[in-house]
N, C-alpha and C positions, 0 to 999 in steps of 0.2 A: 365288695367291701361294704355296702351300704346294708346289705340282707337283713340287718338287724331292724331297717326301716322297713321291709318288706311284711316282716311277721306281725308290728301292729296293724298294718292294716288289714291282715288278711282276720284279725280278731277284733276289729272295727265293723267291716262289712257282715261278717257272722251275727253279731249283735244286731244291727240293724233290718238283717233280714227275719229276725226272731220278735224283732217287737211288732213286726207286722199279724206274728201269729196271734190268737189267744190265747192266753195260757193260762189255764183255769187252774183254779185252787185246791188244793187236795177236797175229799166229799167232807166234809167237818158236821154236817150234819144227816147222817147217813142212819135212819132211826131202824134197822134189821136190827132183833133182839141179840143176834150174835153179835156185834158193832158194838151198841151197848154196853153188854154185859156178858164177855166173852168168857168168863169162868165159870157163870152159872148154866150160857144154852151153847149146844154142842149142834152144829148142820151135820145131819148122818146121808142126806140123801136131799138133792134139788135139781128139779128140772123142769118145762117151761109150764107144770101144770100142778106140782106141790112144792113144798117144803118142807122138810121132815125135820125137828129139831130134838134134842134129848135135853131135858133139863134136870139138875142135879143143883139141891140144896145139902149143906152137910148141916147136922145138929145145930138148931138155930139161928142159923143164917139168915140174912136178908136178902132181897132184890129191889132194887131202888125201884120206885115207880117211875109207870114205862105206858107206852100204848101196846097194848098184847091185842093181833088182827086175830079176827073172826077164824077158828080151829075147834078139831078134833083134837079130844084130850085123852090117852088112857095111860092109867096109874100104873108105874111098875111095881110101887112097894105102897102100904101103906101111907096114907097121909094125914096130918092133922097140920094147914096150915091158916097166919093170919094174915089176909087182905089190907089193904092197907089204900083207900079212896085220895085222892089228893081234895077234894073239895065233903067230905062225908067218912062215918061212923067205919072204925072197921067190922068186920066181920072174920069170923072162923069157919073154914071149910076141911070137912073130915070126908075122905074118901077111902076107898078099903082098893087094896092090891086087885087090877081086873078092868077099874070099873072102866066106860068107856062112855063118853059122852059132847054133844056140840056146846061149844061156849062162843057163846057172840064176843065182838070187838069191845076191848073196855080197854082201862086206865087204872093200873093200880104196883103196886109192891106187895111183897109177898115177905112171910118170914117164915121160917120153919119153926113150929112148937116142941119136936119132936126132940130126943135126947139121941137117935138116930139118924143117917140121911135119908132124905126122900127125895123121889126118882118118878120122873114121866115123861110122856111121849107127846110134842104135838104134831100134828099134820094141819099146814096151813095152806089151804088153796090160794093158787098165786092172785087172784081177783080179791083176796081177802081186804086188802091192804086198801082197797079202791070204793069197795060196797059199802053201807052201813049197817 
């Protein structure tokens, strides 16, 4: 007849033995370009020694500036785009479908100049994120 006293308690103690755990907060600041900015960089391939991401601008689009780590870049299509510093001048960087090159760790946004999408490849060694 009482069971109905039975069941808070038994959702009393549950409570009590969970505020012992910690319970951590979702990642909120979790800076992977994919986390970021999930529409522009796509993860094709990761495992404990790259990261391989595609990124894909459509006809003058933006990328909010970001920390982009220390990577291999190569172009799948043409490029013509504009850099974008958070403390400094932008710049324009024109690249041709092919090209293949290391780019150190920086800080910037990106916009597409192009009346078409542009399209590349990074490969980020997983030490990137850690070196200068």
């Amino acid at each position: 007849m009482r069971l109905w006293l039975v069941v808070p308690c038994f959702v009393l103690a549950a409570a009590a033995q969970d505020r012992g755990r910690a319970v951590l907060p979702p990642e909120i600041f979790d800076t992977h370009l994919t986390a970021l900015d999930s529409t522009h960089f796509q993860r094709i391939v990761e495992n404990d020694r790259v990261e391989v991401l595609r990124v894909r601008l459509g006809p003058h689009e933006k990328i909010m500036v970001m920390e982009i780590p220390a990577h291999v870049m190569t172009c799948i299509t043409d490029q013509h785009v504009r850099l974008t510093y958070p403390h400094g001048k932008p710049a324009e960087r024109i690249q041709k479908a092919g090209f293949t090159g290391w780019m150190e760790r920086d800080e910037y946004g990106m916009e597409n100049l192009e009346d078409k999408p542009v399209e590349w490849v990074l490969v980020v060694p997983k030490n990137a994120r850690d070196s200068g």
